[in-house]
C-alpha positions in Angstrom: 0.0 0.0 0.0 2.5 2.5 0.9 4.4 1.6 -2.6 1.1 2.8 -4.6 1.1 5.9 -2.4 4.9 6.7 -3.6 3.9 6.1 -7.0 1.4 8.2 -6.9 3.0 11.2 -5.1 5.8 11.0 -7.0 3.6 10.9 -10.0 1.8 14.3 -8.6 5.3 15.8 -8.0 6.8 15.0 -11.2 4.6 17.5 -13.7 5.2 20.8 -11.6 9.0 19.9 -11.1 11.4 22.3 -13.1 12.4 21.0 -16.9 15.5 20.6 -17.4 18.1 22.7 -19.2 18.7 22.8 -23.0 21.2 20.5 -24.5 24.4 22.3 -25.2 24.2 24.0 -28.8 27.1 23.5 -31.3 28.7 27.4 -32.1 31.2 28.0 -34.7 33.7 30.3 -34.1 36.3 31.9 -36.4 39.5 32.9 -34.1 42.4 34.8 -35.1 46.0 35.2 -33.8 46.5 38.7 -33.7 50.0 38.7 -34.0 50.1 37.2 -36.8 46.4 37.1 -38.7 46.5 33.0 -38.6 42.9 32.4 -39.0 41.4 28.6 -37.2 37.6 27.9 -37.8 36.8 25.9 -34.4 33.6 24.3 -32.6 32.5 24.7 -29.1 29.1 22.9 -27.6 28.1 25.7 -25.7 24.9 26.1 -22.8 24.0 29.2 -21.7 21.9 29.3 -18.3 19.9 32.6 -18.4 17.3 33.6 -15.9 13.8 33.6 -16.9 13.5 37.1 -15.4 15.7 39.9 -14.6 15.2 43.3 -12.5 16.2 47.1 -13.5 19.8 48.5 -12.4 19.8 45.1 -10.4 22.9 42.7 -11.6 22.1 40.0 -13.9 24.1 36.8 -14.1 23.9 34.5 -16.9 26.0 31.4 -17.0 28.3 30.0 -19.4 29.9 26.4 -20.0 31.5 24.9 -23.0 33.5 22.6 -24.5 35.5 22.1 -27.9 34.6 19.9 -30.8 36.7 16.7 -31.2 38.8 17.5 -33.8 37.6 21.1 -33.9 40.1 22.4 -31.4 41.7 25.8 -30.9 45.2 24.8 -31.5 47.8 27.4 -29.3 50.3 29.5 -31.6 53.8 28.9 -31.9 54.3 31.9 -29.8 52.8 34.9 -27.7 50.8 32.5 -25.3 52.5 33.3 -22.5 51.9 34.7 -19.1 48.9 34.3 -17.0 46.3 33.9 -20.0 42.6 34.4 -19.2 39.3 33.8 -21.3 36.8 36.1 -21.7 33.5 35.1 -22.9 30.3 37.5 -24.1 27.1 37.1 -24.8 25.1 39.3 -27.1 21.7 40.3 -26.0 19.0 42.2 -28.4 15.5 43.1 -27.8 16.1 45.7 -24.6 17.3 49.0 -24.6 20.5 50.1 -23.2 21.3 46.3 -22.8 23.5 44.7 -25.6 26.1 42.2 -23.8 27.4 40.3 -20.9 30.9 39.8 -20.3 32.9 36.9 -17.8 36.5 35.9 -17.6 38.1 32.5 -16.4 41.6 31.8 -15.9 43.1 29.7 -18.8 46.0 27.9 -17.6 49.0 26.7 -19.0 48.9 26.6 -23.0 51.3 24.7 -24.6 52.1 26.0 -28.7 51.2 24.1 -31.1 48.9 21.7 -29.2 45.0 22.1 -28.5 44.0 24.9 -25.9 42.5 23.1 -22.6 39.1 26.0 -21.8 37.5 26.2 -18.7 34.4 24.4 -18.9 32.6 27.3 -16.9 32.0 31.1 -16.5 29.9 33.5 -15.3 28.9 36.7 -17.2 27.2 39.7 -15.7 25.4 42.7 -16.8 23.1 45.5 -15.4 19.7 46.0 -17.4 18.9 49.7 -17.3 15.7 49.6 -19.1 12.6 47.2 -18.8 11.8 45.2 -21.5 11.6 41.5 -23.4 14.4 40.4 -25.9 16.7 37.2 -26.4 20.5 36.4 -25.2 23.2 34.0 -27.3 26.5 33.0 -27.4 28.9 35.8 -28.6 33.1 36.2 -29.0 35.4 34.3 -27.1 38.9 35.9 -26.2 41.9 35.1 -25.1 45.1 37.3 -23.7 46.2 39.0 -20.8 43.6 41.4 -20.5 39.9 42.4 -22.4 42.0 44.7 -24.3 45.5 43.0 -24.8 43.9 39.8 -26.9 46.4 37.6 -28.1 43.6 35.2 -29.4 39.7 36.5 -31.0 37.2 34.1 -31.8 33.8 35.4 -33.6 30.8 33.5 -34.2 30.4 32.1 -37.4 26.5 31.7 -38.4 23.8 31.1 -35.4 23.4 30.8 -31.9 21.1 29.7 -29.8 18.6 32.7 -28.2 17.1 32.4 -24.9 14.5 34.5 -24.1 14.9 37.0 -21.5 12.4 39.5 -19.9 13.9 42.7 -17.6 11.1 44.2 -15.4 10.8 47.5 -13.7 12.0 48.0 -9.9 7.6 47.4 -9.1 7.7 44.4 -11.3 6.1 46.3 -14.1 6.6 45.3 -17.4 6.6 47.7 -20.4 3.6 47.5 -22.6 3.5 47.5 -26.1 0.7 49.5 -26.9 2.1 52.9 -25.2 0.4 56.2 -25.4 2.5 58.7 -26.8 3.3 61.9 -25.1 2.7 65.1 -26.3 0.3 66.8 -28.5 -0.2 65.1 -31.9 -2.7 68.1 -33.5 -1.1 69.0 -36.3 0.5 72.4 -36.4 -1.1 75.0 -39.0 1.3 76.7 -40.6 -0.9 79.5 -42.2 -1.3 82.5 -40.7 -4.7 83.2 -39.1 -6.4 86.2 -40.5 -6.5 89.6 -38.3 -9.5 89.7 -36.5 -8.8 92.8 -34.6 -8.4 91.2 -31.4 -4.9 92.4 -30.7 -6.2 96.5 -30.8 -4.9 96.7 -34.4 -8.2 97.3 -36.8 -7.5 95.0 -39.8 -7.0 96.9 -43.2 -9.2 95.8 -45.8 -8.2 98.5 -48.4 -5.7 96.9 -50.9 -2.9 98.7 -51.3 -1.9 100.3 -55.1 1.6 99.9 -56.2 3.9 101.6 -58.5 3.3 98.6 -61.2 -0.8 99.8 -60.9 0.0 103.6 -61.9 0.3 104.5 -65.9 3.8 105.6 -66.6 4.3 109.7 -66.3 0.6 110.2 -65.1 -1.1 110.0 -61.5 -3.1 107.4 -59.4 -7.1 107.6 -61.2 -8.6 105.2 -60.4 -8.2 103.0 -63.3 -5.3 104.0 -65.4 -3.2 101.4 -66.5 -5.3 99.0 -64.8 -8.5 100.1 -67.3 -9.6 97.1 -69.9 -10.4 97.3 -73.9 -13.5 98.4 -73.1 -12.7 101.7 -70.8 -10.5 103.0 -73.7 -12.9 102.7 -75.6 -15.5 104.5 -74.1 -12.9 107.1 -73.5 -12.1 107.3 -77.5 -16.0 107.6 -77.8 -16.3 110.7 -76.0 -13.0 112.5 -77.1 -14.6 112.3 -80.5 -18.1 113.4 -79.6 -16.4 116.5 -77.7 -14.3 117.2 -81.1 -17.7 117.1 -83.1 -19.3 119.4 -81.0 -16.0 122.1 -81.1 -16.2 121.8 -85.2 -20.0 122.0 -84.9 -19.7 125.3 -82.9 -17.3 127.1 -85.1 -19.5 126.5 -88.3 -21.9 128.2 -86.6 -20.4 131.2 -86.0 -21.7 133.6 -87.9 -19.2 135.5 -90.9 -18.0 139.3 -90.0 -19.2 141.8 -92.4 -16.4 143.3 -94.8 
């Protein structure tokens, strides 16, 4: 009886229990010796472990393990691999503002030239999200030297990675939505000026104003002018002519002087 009850709690149990982690992902890398441009195309099975939710200007911690390829080894140059040698491993992350990478470091250990490099199987990057949001992390460069900056060994990813989805929230737990309300006024701005309505104590001036271009050349402002149609000159002709008719008509009827 007792081995039925185990059975059965352990059948309960079993679907809430956490899944487990995704297999390691083959990454192809393309190093380079900077010394002397030697370029190796390599293969690293590589797991990230990345938390399913992250907090604003809180630390974030994703982990890293990986292992080379048999037969797709790093292979230590001839020289420059000396000193206390260090990898540093990044991962790129996209989707979230202000966030692009994560960045950890292992000691290497002793390299010898000419022979496979031995990586630490694990590191631990960290990052701090400034911004909420949702986006994905994967597997970035892989460097190795005496300091971030001094590399004596970069590694790029060739193709694809992996993404695993992360989500950064607010300091409340808030989320960002993705239907946001702008700020700000969107009424468009008329750029014509409004008509003077005398509002501002200034009476608006209806009269149009006459310019030199409406004045007949060597006379003054009448009215019409140079602005006057076919059909004003001619009335104009019309009664120059009448008034010369009735001058002629008016000195034939004069009447003669005696001799």
């Amino acid at each position: 009886m007792r081995v039925h009850l185990a059975a059965l709690a352990a059948a309960t149990i079993l679907p809430f229990a956490a899944s487990p982690a995704e297999a390691a992902a083959t990454v192809v890398y393309e190093c380079t010796t900077t010394a002397t441009s030697e370029k190796q195309e390599v293969s690293l099975d590589v797991e990230l472990t990345v938390p399913a939710q992250a907090t604003v200007d809180q630390q974030l911690t994703i982990g890293w393990s990986g292992a080379f390829v048999t037969g797709k080894e790093l292979v230590a140059p001839a020289t420059g691999m000396e000193g206390e040698l260090k990898m540093y491993v990044y991962a790129g992350i996209s989707g979230i503002d202000d966030l692009t990478s994560a960045t950890g470091v292992a000691d290497l250990g002793m390299v010898i030239p000419g022979e496979p490099v031995a990586i630490p199987p694990t590191a631990t990057m960290t990052t701090t999200p400034r911004k909420p949001g949702s986006g994905t992390v994967h597997a970035a460069s892989i460097n190795f030297g005496l300091t971030p900056q001094d590399r004596l060994v970069e590694c790029v990813v060739k193709g694809s990675a992996t993404e695993y989805p992360l989500t950064v929230t607010g300091a409340d737990g808030s989320t960002p939505s993705d239907s946001t309300t702008p700020t700000g006024s969107t009424t468009p701005t008329d750029s014509t000026t409004p008509e003077d309505d005398g509002s501002d104590g200034n009476e608006p001036d209806s009269t149009p104003t006459t310019t030199s271009s409406d004045i007949p050349s060597g006379g003054v402002d009448t009215g019409a002018g140079g602005m006057a149609g076919p059909d004003g000159r001619a009335l104009m002709l019309t009664g120059l002519v009448v008034m010369l008719a009735a001058i002629v008509g008016l000195r034939l009827r004069r009447p003669r002087s005696r001799a």
